[in-house]
C-alpha positions as CSV (number, residue, x, y, z in Angstrom):
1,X,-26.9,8.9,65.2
2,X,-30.1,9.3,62.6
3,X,-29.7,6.0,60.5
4,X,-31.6,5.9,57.7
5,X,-32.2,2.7,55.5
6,X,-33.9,2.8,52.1
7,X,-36.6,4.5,53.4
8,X,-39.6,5.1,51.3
9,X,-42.6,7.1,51.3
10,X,-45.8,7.3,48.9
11,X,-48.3,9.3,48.7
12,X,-50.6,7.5,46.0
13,X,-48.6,7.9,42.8
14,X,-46.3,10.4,44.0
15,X,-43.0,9.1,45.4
16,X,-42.4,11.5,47.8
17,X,-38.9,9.8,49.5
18,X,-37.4,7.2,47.5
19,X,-34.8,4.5,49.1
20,X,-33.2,7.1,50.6
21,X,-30.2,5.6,53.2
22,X,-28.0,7.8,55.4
23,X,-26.1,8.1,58.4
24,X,-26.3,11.1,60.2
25,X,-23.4,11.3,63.0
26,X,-22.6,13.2,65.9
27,X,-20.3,15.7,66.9
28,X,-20.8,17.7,63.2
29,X,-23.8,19.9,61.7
30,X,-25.6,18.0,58.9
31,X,-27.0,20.2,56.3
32,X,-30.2,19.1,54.8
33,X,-31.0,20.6,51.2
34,X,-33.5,20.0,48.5
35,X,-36.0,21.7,46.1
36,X,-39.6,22.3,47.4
37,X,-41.2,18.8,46.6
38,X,-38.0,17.1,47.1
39,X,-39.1,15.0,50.1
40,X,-37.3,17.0,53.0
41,X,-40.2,17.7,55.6
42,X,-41.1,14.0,54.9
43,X,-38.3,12.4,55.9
44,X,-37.5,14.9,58.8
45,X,-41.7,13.6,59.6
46,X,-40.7,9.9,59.2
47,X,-37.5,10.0,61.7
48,X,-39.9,11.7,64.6
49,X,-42.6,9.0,63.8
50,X,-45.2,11.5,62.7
51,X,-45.3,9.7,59.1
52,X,-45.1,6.2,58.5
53,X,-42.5,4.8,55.6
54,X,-44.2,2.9,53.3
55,X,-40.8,0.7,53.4
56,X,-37.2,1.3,55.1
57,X,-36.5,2.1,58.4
58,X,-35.7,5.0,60.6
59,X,-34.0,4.9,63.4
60,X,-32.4,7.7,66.5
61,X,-29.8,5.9,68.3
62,X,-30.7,2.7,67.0
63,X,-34.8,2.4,67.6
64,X,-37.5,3.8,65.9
65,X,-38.2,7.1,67.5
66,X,-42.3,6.0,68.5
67,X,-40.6,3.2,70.9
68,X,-38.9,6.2,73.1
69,X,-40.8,6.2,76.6
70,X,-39.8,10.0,77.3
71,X,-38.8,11.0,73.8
72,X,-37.5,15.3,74.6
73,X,-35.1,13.4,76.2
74,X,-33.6,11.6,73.1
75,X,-34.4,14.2,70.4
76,X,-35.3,17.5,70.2
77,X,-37.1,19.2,67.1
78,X,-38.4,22.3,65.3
79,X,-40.8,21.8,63.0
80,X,-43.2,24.7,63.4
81,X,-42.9,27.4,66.0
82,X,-46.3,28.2,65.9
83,X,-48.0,25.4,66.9
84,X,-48.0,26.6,70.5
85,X,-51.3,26.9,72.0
86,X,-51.6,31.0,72.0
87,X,-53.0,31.3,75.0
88,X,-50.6,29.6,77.3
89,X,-47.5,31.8,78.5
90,X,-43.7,30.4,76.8
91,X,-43.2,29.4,80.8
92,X,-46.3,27.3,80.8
93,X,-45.8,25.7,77.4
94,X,-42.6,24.5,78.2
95,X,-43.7,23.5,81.7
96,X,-45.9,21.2,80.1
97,X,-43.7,19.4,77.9
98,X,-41.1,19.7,80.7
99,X,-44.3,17.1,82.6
100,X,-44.8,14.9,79.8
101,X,-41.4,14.0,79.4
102,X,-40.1,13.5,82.8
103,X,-38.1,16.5,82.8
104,X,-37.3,18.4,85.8
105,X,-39.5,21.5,85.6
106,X,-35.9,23.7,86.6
107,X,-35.0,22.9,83.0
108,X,-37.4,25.1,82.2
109,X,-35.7,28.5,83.4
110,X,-32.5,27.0,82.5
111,X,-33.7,26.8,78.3
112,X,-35.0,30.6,78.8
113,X,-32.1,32.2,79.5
114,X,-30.4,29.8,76.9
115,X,-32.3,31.5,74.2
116,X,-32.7,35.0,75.3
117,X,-36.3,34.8,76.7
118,X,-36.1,34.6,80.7
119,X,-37.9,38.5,80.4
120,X,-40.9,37.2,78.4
121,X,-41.7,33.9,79.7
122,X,-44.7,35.4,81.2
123,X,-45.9,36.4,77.6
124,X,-49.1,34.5,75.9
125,X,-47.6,33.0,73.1
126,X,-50.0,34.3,70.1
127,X,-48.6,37.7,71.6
128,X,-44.9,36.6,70.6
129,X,-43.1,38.2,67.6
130,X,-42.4,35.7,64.9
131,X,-38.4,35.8,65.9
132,X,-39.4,35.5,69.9
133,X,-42.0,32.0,68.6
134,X,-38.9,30.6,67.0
135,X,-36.9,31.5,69.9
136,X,-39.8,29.3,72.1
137,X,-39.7,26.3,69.9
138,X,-35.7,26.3,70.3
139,X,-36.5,26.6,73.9
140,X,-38.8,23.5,73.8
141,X,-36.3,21.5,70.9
142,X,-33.5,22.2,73.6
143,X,-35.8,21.0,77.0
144,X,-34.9,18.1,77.5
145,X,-30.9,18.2,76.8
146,X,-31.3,15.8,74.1
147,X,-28.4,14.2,72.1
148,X,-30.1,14.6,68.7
149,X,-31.1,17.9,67.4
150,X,-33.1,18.5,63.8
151,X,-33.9,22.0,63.1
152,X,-36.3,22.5,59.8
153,X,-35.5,26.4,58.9
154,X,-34.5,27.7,62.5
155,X,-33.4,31.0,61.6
156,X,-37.0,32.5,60.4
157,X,-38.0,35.2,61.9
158,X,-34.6,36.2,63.3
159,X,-33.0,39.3,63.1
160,X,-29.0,39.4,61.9
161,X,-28.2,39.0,65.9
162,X,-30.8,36.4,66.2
163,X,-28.9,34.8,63.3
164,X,-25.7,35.0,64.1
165,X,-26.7,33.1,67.7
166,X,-28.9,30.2,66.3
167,X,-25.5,29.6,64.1
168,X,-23.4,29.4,66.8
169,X,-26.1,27.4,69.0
170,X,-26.1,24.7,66.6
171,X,-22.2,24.6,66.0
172,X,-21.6,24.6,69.8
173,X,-24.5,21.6,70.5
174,X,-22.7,19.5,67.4
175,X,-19.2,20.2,69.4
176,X,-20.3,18.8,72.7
177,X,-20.9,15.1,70.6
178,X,-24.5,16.0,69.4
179,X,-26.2,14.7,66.4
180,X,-27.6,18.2,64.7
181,X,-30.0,17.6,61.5
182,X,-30.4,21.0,59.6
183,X,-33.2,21.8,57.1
184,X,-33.0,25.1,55.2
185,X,-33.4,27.3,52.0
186,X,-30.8,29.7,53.0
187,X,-27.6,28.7,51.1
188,X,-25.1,31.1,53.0
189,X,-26.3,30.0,56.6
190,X,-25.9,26.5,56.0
191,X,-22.3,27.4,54.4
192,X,-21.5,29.6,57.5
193,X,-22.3,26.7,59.7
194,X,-22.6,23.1,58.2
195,X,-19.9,20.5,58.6
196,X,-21.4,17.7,56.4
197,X,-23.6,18.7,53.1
198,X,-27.0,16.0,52.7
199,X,-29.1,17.0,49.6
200,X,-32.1,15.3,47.9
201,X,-34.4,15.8,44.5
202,X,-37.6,14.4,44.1
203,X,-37.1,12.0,47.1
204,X,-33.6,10.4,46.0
205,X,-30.3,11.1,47.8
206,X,-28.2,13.3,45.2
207,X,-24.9,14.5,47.6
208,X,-23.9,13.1,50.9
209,X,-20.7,15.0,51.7
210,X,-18.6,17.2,53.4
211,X,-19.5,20.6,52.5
212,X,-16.1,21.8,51.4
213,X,-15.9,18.9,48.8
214,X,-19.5,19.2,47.5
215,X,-18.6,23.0,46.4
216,X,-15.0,22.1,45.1
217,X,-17.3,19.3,42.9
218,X,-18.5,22.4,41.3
219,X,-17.9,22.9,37.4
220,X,-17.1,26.6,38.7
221,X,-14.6,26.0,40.4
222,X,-11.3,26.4,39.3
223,X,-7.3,26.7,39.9
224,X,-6.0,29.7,38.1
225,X,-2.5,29.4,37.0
226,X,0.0,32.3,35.6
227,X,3.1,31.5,34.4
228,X,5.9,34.1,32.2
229,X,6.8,31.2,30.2
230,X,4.4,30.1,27.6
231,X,6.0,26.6,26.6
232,X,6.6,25.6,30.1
233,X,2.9,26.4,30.3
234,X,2.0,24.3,27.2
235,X,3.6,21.7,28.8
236,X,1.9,21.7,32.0
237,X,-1.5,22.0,30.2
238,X,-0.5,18.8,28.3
239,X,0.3,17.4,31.8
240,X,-2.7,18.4,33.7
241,X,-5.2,17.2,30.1
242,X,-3.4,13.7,30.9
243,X,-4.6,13.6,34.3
244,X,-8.0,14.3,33.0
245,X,-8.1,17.3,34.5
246,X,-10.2,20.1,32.1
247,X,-7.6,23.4,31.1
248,X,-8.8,26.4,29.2
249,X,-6.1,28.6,28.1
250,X,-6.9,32.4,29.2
251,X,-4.6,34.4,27.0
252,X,-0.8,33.6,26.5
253,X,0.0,33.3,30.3
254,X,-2.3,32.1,32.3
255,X,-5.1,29.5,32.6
256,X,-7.9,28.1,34.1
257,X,-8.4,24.5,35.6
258,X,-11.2,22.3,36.4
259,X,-10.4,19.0,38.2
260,X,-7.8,19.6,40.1
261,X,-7.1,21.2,43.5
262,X,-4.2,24.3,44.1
263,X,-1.9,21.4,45.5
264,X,-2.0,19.0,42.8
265,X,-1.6,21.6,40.0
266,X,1.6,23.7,42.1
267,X,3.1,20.0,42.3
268,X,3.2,19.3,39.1
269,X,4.3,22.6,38.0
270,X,7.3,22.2,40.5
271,X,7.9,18.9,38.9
272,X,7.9,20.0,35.3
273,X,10.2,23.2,36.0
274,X,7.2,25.3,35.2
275,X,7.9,29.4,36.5
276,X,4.7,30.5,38.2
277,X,3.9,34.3,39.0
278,X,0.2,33.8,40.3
279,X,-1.4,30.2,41.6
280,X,-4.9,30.4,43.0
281,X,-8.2,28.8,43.8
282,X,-11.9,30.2,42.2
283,X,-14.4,28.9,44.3
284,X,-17.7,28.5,43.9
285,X,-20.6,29.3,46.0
286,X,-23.1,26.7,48.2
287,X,-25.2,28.4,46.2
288,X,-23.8,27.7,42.7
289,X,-23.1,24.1,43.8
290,X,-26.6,22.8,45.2
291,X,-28.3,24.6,42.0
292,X,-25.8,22.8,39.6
293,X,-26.8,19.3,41.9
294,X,-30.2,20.3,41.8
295,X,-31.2,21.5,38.5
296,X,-33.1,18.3,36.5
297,X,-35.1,17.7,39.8
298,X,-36.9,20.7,40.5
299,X,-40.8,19.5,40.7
300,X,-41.7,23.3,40.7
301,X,-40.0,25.7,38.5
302,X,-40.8,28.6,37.5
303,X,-39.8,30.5,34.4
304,X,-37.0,32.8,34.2
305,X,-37.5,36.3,34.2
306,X,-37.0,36.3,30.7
307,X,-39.2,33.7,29.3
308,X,-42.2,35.1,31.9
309,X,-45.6,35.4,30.0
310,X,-45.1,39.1,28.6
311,X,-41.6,39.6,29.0
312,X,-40.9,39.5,25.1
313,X,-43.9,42.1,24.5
314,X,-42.9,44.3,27.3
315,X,-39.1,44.3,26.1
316,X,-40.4,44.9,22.1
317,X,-42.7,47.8,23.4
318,X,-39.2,49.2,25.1
C-alpha cells in the first residue's frame, strides 16, 4: 500500500501539494488525474524520495521509501524512459540495476521477453524508438518483481498494440495483489483500465473513488424514462423531485433524471403503478467527468477557440 498523510510540498510561494492524504491499495489500478500544475509529478517524486515534503508523510508498505536497502525490489517506477544512458545496450542497462539492487541478473532476460524486447536487448539505447525506450523503462519498473508499481504516462510512444498490452500489463500486475499507481492525460485509457479514480487540482485531493461512481457523479449523467401515461408520469416526477433527485420533462412522455440510478427510478415506478415503455441510463464520459471536477483549478488555461486573440476579426472578415 502507498499511504499518504497530509503531505505537503512548497516551492517558495507556490503550494505545489497541499495536505494531500490517501491510501493507495493493492490488488486494483489507481488512476491518478490532474491539470498540468496540479501537483501530480510531485507527489509521485515525494513517494520515491526524490523530493522532500515540506510536511506529511509518505510511506510504501509502511516506511518511507529512502529507508529501503534494495528498493527495485519494493517498488518499481516509470518516470522518464529516457533517462537511460544512450550508450549502454537495454541488456546492460538493466544488468546494472539488476547489480544494485540485489537482483539476480536472470531477471534480466526474464523482463525482456515480458515486454517484447528479447530481439533488441543488444541495441544502444539512444538508438531505441520512443515506443521501444518506454518499453525499457517498463522492463527496468518491472526488474525486480516489486509489489508496488507507479507508472507516470506509460503508454507514450506506443502504438495501438503497444497500448492495448501496457493496459493489460497493468490490469494483470494489480490482479496478482499488486499496488499499481497510474499517472496519465489520456482519459479513455485510464477508463479502459482503472479500478479506483484519484484526482487533484492545484495540489488538493478533489475525487478519491471508484471510477464507475466518479462518472455516475456527473451532472451528464442521466436515467431516461418513457412512459404512455402522462399522469402516472407526473406522479413519478413528483416522486423522484421529493427524493431530491433533479427531473426535466422531455416532451409529454418521457424524461430525464439526474440523481438517481436505473434501479432506484424502475423501483419506484413499479411502486407507483407507473407503465414504462423505455428505462435507460445516459452516461457520461471519464472525460466529461474529470473536466466537470476539474474546471475552477486549472493553473494553465488557455482560451477557447472562440475567444483566441483574432478569432472575432477572422469570423467578421468571413
Amino acid at each position: 500500500m502507498i499511504t499518504l498523510t497530509e503531505l505537503t510540498k512548497r516551492f517558495g510561494a507556490t503550494t505545489a501539494v497541499d495536505r494531500l492524504s490517501l491510501a493507495i491499495t493493492p490488488g486494483r489500478v489507481t488512476g491518478f488525474l490532474g491539470p498540468n500544475g496540479a501537483g501530480k509529478s510531485t507527489t509521485i517524486r515525494m513517494i520515491l524520495g526524490l523530493d522532500r515534503p515540506d510536511s506529511g508523510t509518505a510511506l510504501v508498505a509502511g516506511r518511507p521509501y529512502r529507508t529501503y536497502r534494495h528498493p527495485l525490489r519494493e517498488v518499481g517506477a516509470l518516470l522518464d524512459a529516457r533517462a537511460v544512458h544512450p550508450g549502454r545496450t537495454a541488456r546492460a542497462h538493466l544488468t546494472a540495476m539488476a547489480r544494485s539492487n540485489g537482483i539476480p541478473v536472470r531477471r534480466v532476460d526474464e523482463v525482456l521477453d515480458t515486454v517484447g524486447m528479447t530481439e533488441a536487448a543488444g541495441k544502444r539505447a539512444g538508438t531505441l524508438s520512443l515506443g521501444m525506450g518506454q518499453r525499457l523503462g517498463i522492463a527496468g519498473a518491472l526488474l525486480g518483481d516489486p509489489g508496488v508499481l507507479i507508472f507516470d504516462e506509460p503508454v507514450n510512444g506506443l502504438d495501438p498494440d503497444g497500448v492495448r498490452w501496457i493496459r493489460e500489463l497493468m490490469r494483470s500486475l494489480a490482479a496478482q495483489g499488486r499496488t499499481v499507481f497510474v499517472s496519465s492525460h489520456l482519459m479513455s485509457e485510464v477508463q479502459l483500465t482503472a479500478d479506483q479514480l484519484v484526482v487533484i487540482g492545484r495540489g488538493r485531493l478533489l475525487a478519491d473513488a471508484p471510477i464507475a461512481e466518479v462518472i455516475a457523479g456527473s451532472s451528464l449523467a442521466a436515467v431516461r424514462v418513457v412512459s404512455p401515461e402522462p399522469a402516472a408520469l407526473h406522479r413519478l416526477r413528483d416522486e423522484l423531485v421529493a427524493r431530491h433527485a433533479t427531473v426535466e420533462r422531455v416532451g409529454a412522455d418521457e424524461l430525464l433524471v439526474t440523481g438517481s440510478t436505473v434501479g432506484q427510478v424502475g423501483d419506484l415506478a413499479h411502486h407507483l403503478g407507473v407503465r414504462l415503455h423505455g428505462l435507460s441510463a445516459r452516461e457520461a464520459s471519464l472525460e466529461q467527468a474529470y473536466l466537470e471536477l476539474t474546471g475552477g483549478d486549472l493553473e494553465y488555461a488557455a482560451p477557447t477557440p472562440s475567444s483566441a486573440p483574432g478569432a472575432a476579426e477572422r469570423k467578421e472578415a468571413r
